[in-house]
DOVEX-310672 format. One line per 3 residues: number of its first residue (from 1); their letters; for each residue x negated, y negated, z negated of N, C-alpha, C. Coordinates in nm, 2 decimals, padded with zeros to 4 digits. Each point is the difference from the previous one (the first is absolute). Layout:
# DOVEX-310672
NUM	a	X/Y/Z/X/Y/Z/X/Y/Z  ...
END
This chain:
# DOVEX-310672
1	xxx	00.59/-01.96/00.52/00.03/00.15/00.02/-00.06/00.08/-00.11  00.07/00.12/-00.03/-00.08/00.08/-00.15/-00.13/00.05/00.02  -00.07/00.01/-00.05/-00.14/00.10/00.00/00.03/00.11/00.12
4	xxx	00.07/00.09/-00.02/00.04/00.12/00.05/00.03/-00.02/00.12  00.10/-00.05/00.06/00.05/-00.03/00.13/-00.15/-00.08/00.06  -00.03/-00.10/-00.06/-00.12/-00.07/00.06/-00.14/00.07/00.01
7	xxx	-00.02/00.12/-00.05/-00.08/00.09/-00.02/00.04/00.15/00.14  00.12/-00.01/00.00/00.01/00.07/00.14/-00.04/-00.01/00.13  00.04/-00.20/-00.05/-00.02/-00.01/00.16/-00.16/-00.04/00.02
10	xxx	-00.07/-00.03/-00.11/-00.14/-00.03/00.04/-00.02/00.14/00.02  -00.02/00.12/-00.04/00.00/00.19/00.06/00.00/-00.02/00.14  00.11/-00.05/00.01/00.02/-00.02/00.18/-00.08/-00.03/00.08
13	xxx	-00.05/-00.13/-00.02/-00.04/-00.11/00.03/-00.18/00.07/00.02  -00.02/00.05/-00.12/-00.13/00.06/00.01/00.02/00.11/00.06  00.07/00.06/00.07/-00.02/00.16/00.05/-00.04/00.11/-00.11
16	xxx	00.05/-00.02/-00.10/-00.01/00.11/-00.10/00.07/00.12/-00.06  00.11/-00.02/00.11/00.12/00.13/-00.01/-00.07/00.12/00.06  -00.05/00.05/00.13/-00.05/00.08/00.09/-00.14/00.01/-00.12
19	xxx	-00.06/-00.06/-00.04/-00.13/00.04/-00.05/00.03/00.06/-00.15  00.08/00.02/-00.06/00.08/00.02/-00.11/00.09/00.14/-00.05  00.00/00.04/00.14/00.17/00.05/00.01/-00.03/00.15/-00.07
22	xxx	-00.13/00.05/-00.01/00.00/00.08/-00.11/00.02/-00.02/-00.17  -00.01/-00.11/-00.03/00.01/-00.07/-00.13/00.22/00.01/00.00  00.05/-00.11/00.09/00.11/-00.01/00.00/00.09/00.15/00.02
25	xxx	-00.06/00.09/00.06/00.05/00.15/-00.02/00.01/00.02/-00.11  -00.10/-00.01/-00.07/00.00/00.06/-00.14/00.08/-00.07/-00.08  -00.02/-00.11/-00.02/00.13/-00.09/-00.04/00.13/00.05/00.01
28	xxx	00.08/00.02/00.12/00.08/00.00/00.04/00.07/00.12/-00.04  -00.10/00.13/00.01/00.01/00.17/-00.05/00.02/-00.08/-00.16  -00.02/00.00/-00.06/00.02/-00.02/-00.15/00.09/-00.06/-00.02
31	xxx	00.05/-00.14/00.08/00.17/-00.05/-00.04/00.08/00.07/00.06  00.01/00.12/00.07/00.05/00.08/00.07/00.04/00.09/-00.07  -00.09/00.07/-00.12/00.00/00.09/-00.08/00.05/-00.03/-00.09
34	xxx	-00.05/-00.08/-00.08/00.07/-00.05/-00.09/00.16/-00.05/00.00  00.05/-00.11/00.11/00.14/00.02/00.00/00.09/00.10/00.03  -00.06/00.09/00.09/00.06/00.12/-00.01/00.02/00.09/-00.11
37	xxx	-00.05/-00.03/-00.08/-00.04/00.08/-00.18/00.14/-00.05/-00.06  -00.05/-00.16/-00.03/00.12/-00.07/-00.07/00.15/00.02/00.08  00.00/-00.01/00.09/00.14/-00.03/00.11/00.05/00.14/00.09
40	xxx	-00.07/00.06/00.00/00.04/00.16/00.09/-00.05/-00.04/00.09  -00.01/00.13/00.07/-00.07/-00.04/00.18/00.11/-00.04/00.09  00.12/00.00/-00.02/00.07/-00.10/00.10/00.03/-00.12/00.02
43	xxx	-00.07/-00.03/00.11/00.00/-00.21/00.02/00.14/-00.04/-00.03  00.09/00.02/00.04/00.13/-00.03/00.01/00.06/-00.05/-00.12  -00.06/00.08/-00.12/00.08/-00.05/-00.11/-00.13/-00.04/-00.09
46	xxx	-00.13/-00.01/00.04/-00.15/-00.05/-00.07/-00.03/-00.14/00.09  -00.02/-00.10/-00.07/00.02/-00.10/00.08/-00.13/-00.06/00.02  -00.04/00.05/-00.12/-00.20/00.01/00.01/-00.03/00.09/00.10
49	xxx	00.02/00.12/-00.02/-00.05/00.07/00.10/00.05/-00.03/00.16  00.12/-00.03/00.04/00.00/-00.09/00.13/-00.09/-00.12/00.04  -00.05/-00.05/-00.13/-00.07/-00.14/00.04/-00.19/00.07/00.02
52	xxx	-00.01/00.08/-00.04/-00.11/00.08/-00.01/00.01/00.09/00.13  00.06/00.07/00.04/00.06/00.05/00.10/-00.09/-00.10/00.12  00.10/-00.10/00.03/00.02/-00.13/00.08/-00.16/-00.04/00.05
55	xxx	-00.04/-00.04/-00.14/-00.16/-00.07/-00.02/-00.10/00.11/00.09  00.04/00.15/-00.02/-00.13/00.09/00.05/00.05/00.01/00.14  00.12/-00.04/00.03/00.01/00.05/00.14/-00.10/-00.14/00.12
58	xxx	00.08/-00.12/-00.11/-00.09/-00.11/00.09/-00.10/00.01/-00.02  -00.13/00.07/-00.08/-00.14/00.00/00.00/00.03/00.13/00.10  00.04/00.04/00.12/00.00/00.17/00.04/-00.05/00.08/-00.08
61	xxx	00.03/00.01/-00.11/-00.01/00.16/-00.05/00.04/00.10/00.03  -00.04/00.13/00.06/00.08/00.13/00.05/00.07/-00.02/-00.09  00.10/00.12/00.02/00.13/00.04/-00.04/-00.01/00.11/-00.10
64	xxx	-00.09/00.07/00.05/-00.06/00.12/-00.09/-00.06/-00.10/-00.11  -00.05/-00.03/-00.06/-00.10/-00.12/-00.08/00.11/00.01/-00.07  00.08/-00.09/00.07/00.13/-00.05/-00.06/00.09/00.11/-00.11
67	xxx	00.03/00.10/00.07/00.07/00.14/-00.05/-00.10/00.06/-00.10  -00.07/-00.03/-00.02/-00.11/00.07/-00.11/00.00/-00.06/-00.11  00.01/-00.12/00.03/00.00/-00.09/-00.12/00.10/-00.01/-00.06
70	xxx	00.09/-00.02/00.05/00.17/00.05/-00.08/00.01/00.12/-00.03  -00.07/00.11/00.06/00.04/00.11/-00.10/-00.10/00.04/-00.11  -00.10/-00.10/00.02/-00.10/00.01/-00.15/00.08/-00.06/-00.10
73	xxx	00.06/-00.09/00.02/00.07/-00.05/-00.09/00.11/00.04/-00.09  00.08/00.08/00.13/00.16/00.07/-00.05/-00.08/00.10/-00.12  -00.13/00.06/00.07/-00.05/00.16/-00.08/00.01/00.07/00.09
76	xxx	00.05/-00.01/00.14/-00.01/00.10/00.13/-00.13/00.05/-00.03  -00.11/-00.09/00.03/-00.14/00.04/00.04/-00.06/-00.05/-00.16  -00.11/00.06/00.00/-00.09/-00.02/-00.14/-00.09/-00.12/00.04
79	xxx	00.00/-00.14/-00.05/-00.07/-00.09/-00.02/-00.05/-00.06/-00.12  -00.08/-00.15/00.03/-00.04/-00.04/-00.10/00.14/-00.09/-00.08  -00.04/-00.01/-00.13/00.10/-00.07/-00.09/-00.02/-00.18/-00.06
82	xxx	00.07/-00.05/00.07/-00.09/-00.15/00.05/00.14/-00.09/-00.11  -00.08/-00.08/-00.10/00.08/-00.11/-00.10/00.00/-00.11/00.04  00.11/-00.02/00.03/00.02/-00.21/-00.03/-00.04/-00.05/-00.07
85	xxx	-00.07/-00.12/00.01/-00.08/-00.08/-00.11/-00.05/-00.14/00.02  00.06/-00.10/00.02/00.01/-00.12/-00.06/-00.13/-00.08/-00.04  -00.10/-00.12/00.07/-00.09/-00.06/-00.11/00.02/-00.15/00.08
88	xxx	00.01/-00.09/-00.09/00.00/-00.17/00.00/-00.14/-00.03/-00.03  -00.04/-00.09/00.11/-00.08/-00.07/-00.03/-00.05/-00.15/00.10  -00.14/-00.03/-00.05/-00.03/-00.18/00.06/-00.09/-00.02/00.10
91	xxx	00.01/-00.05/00.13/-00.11/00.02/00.09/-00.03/-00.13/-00.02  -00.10/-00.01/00.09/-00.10/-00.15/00.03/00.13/-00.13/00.02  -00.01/-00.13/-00.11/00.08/-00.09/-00.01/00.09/00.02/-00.06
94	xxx	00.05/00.11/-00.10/00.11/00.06/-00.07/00.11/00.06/00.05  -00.04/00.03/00.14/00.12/00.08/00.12/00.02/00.13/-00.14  00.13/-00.01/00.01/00.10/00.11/-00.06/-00.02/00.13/00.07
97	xxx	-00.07/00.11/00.01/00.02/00.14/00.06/00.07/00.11/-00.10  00.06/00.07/00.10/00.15/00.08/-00.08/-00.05/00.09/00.07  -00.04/00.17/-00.03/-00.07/00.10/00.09/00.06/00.11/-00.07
100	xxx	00.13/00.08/00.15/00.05/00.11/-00.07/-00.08/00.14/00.07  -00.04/00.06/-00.07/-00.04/00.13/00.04/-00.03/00.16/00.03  00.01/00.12/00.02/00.03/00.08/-00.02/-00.08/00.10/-00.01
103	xxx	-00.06/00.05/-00.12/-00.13/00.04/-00.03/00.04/00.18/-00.10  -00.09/00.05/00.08/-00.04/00.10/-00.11/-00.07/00.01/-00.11  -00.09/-00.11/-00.02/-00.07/-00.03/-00.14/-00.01/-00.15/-00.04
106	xxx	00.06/-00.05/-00.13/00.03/-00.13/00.02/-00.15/-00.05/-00.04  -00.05/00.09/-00.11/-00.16/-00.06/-00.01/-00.08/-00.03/00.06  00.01/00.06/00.14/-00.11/00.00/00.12/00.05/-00.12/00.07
109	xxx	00.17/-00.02/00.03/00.04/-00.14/00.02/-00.06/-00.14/-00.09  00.03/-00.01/-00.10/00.00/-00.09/-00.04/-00.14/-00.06/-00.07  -00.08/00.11/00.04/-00.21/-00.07/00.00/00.00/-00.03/00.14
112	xxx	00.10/00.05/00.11/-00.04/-00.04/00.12/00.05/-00.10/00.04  00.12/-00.06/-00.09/00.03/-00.11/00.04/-00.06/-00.12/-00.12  -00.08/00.02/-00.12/-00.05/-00.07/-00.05/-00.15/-00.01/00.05
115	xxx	-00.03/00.06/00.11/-00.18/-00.06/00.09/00.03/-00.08/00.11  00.16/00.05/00.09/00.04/-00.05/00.10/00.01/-00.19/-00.06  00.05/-00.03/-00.10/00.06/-00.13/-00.06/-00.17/-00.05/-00.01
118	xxx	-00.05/00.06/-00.14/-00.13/-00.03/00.00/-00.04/-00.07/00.06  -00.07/00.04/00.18/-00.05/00.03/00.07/00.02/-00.12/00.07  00.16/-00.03/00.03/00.04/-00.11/00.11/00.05/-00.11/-00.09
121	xxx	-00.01/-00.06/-00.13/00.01/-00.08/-00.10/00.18/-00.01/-00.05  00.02/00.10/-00.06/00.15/00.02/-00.06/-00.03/00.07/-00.09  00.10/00.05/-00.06/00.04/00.09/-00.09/00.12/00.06/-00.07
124	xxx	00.03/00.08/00.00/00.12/00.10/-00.05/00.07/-00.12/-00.13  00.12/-00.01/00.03/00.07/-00.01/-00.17/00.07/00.08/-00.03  00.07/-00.09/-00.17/00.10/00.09/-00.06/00.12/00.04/00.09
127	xxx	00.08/00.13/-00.04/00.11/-00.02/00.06/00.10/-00.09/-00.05  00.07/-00.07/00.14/00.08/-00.07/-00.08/-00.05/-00.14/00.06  -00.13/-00.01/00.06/-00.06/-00.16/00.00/00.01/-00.06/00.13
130	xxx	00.03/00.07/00.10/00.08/-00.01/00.13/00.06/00.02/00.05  00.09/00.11/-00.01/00.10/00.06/00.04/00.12/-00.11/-00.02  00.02/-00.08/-00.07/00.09/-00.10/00.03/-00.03/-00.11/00.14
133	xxx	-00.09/00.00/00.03/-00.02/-00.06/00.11/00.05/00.04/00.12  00.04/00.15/00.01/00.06/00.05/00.12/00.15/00.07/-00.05  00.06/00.00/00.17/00.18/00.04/-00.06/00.00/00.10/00.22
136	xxx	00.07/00.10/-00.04/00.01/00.08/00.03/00.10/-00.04/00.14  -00.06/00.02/00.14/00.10/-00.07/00.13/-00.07/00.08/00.14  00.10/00.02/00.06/00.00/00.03/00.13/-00.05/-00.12/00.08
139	xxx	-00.12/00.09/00.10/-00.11/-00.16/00.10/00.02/00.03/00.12  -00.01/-00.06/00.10/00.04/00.02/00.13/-00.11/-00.16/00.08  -00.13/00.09/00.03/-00.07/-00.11/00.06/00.02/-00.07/00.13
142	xxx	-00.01/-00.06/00.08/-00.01/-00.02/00.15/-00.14/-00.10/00.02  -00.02/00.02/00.12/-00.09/-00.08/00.05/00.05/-00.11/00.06  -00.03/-00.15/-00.03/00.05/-00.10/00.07/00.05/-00.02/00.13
145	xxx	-00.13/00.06/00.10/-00.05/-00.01/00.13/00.08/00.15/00.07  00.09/00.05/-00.08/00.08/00.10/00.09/00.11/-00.02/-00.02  00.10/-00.05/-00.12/00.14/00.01/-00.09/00.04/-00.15/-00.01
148	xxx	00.11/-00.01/00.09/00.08/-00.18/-00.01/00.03/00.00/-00.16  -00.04/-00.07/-00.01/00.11/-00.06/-00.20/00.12/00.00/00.00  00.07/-00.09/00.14/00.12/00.04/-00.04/00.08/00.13/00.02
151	xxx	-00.11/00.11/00.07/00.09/00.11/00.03/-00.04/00.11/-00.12  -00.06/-00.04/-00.06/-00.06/00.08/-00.12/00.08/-00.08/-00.12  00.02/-00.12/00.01/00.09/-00.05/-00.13/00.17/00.04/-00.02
154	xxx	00.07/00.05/00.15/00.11/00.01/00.03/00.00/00.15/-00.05  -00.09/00.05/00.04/00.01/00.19/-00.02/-00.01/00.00/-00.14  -00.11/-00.01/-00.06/-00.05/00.00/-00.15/00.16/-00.07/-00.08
157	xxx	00.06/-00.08/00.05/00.08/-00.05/-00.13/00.15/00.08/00.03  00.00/00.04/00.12/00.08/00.06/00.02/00.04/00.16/-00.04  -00.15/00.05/00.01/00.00/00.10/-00.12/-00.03/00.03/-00.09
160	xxx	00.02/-00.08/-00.10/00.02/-00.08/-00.10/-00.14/00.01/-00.06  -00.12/-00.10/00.02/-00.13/00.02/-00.02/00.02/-00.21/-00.09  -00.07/00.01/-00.08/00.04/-00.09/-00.12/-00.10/-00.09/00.07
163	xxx	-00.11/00.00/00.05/-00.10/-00.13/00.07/-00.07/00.03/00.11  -00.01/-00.09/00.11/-00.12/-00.04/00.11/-00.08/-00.09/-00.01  -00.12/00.05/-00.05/-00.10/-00.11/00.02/-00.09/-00.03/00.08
166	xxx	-00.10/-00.10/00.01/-00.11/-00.01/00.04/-00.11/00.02/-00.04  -00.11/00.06/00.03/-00.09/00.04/-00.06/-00.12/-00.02/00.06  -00.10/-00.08/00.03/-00.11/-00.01/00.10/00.06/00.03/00.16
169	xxx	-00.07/00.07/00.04/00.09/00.02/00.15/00.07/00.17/-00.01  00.09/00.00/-00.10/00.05/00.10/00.00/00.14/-00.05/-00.11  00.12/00.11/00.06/00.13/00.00/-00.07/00.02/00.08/-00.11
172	xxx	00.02/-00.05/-00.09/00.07/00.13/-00.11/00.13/-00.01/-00.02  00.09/00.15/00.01/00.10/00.01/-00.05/00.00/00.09/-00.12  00.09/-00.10/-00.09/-00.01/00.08/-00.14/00.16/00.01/-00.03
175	xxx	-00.01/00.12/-00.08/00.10/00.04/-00.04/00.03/00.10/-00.12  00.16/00.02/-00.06/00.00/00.10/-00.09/-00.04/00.12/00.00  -00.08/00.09/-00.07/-00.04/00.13/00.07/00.14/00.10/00.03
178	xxx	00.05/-00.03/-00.05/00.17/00.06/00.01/00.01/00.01/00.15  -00.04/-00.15/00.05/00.06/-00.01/00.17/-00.13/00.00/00.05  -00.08/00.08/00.02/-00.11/00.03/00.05/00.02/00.04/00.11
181	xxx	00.07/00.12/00.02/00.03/00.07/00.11/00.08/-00.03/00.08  00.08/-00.05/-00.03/00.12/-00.09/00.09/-00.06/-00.13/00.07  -00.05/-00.04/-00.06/-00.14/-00.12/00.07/-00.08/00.03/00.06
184	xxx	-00.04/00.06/00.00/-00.11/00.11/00.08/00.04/00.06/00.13  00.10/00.06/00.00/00.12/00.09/00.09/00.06/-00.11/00.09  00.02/-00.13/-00.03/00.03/-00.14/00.10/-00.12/-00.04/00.07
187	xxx	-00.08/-00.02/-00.07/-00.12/-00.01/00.13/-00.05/00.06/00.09  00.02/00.17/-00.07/-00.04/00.15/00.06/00.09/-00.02/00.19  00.13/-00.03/-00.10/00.08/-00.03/00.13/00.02/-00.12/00.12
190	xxx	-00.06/-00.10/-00.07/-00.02/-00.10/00.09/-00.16/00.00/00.06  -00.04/00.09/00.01/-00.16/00.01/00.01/-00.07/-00.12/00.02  -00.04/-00.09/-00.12/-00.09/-00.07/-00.05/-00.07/00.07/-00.08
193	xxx	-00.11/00.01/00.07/-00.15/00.03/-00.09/-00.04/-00.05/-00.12  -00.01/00.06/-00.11/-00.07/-00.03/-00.13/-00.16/00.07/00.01  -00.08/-00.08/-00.09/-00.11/00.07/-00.03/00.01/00.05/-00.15
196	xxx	00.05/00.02/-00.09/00.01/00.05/-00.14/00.21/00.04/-00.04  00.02/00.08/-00.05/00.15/00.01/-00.01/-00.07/00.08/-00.14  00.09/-00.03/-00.14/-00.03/00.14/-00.11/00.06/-00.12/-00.11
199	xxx	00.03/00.06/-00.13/00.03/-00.03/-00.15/-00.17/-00.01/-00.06  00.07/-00.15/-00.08/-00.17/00.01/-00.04/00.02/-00.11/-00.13  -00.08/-00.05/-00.05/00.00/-00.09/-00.10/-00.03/-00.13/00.05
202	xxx	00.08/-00.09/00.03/-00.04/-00.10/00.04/-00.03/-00.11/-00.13  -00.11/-00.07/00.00/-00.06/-00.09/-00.13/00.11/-00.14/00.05  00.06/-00.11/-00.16/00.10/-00.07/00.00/-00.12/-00.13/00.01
205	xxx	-00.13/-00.01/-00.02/-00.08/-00.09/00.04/-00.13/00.00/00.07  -00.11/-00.05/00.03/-00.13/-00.02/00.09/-00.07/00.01/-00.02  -00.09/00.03/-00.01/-00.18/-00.10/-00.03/-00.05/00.01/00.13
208	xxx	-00.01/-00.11/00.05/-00.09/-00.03/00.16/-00.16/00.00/-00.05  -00.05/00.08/00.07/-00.13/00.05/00.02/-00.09/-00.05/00.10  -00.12/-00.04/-00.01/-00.08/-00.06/00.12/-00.16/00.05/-00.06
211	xxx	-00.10/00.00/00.11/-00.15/-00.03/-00.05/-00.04/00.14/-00.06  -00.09/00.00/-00.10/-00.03/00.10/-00.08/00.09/00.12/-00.03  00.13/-00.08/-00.09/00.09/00.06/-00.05/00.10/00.11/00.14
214	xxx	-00.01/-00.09/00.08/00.08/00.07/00.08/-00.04/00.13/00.07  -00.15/-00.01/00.06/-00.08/00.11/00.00/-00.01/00.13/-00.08  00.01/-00.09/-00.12/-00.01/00.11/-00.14/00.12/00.09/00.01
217	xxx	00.15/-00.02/-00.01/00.10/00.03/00.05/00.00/00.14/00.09  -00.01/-00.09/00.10/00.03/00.06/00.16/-00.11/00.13/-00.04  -00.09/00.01/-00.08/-00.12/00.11/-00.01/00.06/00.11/-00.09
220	xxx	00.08/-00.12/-00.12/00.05/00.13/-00.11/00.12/00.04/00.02  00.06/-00.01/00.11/00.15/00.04/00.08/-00.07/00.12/00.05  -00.09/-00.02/00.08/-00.05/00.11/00.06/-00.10/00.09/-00.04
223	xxx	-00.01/-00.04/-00.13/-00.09/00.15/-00.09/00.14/00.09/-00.06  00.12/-00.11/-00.05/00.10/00.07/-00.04/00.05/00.10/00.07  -00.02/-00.06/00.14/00.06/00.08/00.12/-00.02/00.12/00.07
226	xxx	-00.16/00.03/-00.05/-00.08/00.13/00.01/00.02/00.05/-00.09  00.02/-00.01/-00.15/00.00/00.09/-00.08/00.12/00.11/00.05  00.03/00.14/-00.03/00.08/00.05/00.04/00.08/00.00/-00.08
229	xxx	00.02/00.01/-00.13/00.07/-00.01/-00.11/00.15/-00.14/00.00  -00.08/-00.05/00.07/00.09/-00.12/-00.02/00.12/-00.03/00.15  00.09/00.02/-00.03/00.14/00.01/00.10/00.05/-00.14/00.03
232	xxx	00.00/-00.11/-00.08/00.06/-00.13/00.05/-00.08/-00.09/-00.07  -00.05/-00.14/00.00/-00.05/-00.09/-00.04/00.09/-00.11/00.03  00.04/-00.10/-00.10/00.06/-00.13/-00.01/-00.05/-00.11/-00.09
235	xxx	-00.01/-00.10/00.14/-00.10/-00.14/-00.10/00.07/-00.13/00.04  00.00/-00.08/-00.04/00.06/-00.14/00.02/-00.13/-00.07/00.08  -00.09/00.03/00.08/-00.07/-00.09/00.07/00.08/-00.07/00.12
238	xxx	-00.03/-00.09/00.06/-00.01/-00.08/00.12/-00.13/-00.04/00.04  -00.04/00.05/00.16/-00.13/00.00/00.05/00.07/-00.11/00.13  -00.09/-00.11/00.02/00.03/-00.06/00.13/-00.04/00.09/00.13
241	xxx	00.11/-00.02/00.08/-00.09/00.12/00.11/-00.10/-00.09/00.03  -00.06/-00.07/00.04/-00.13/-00.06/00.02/-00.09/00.10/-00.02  00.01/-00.01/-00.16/-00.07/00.08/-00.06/-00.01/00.20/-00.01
244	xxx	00.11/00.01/00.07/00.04/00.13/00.04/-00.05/00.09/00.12  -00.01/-00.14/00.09/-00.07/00.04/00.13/-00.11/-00.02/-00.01  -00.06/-00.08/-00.09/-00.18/00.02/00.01/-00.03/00.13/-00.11
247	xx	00.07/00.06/-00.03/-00.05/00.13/-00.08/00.04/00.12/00.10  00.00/-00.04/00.11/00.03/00.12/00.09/-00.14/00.04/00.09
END
C-alpha cells in the first residue's frame, strides 16, 4: 500500500481525525481557495474545486466555511494569497517523500520542513530526486471486514478502474484520474463503504519498514501532518499492521 493511503488509515485507527479537525479545516480552506483562484468558483466546470468541495463536506464543514473560501479565491471576499510549492525528499530507510504545499511564505516553509526532516532522521532533496517515484491515480480504499472482493472487483472494472488489490486487510481500487468520478459514482451507488476515495500520487515501488525505522516514519508523517503549510504528503513506505496497531 503507498505511504499516503497507508498513512490514512493508521489516522483512523488512532482516532486522530476528531482531535485534528481544526488543522484539517485549515487545510481544506486553502485547497478551497486556491482551486477556486485557478479554476473559477464553479464546481461544475473546476474539477479541483469539486474534489475540494467533496473532501470538506465529508470532514462536515459548514457550508458558510465553505462559501467563503471560494469567494476568497474568485476575489469576492479579501483573503490571504497562498502559492503552490513542491519539495522532495528522504525519510528514515530512504522512504521517498513528495510534499505539496500551500504557503504564504516559502522561507518559513522550507526551515520548517528542514527541522521537521532533521528532527525525525530524513532530509529534503534535490528536485527532481523523487518525484519519479510516484505517477499520478485515482484511490478508492475499502476495508476487508466490510466490502466482498468480488463485488468490489465487478463494480471497479466495470467502471472502468485499471486494478483491485490487496493490501493488508484492506482493498484498493486504482485508477485513471480521468475515471475518478465515474468509479467513485458506482460505488456511491451501489453503497459499499470506502474509507479513503481522492487523486493522489500513488509510488510504482516499497520500502517495508519495521522496528526503529518504522516508528521514525509514523512520527515524521505526523510532524508533516501538523505543519499547516503543508496540504498532501506522499511516501513509498509499507508498515506491517502489527506494527500499526501497537502504535495506537
Amino acid at each position: 500500500m503507498s505511504g499516503h493511503s497507508k498513512w490514512a488509515s493508521i489516522k483512523h485507527k488512532k482516532g486522530a481525525i476528531d482531535a485534528k479537525r481544526g488543522k484539517i479545516f485549515t487545510k481544506l480552506i486553502k485547497e478551497l481557495t486556491v482551486a477556486a483562484r485557478i479554476g473559477g468558483g464553479d464546481p461544475n466546470g473546476n474539477a479541483r474545486l469539486r474534489s475540494a468541495i467533496a473532501s470538506a463536506k465529508a470532514e462536515n464543514m459548514p457550508k458558510d466555511n465553505i462559501d467563503r473560501a471560494i469567494k476568497k479565491g474568485t476575489g469576492e471576499l479579501e483573503g490571504v494569497s497562498y502559492e503552490e510549492v513542491s519539495y522532495e525528499a528522504y525519510g528514515p530507510g530512504g522512504v521517498a517523500v513528495l510534499i505539496s504545499c500551500l504557503t504564504d511564505n516559502k522561507n518559513r516553509t522550507v526551515a520548517d520542513l528542514k527541522h521537521i526532516f532533521d528532527r525525525h532522521g530524513g532530509n529534503l532533496g534535490e528536485p527532481g530526486s523523487v518525484s519519479w517515484v510516484f505517477v499520478k491515480k485515482g484511490l478508492i480504499v475499502f476495508d476487508q471486514d466490510k466490502a466482498e472482493e468480488e463485488k468490489i472487483m465487478e463494480i471497479a472494472l466495470d467502471a472502468g478502474a485499471e486494478d483491485v488489490r490487496q493490501s493488508g486487510s484492506q482493498f484498493e481500487v486504482v485508477m485513471d484520474p480521468a475515471d475518478f468520478e465515474a468509479v467513485k459514482k458506482a460505488f456511491d451507488s451501489a453503497k459499499i463503504p470506502y474509507t479513503l476515495s481522492e487523486i493522489t500520487m500513488i509510488p510504482q515501488n516499497t520500502i517495508r519498514l519495521e522496528g526503529k525505522k518504522a516508528e521514525q516514519m509514523l512520527n515524521l508523517m505526523e510532524a508533516l501532518e501538523d505543519n499547516d503549510d503543508i496540504n498532501n504528503v506522499y511516501a513509498n513506505f509499507d508498515i506491517p499492521d502489527e506494527v500499526i496497531e501497537a502504535a495506537r
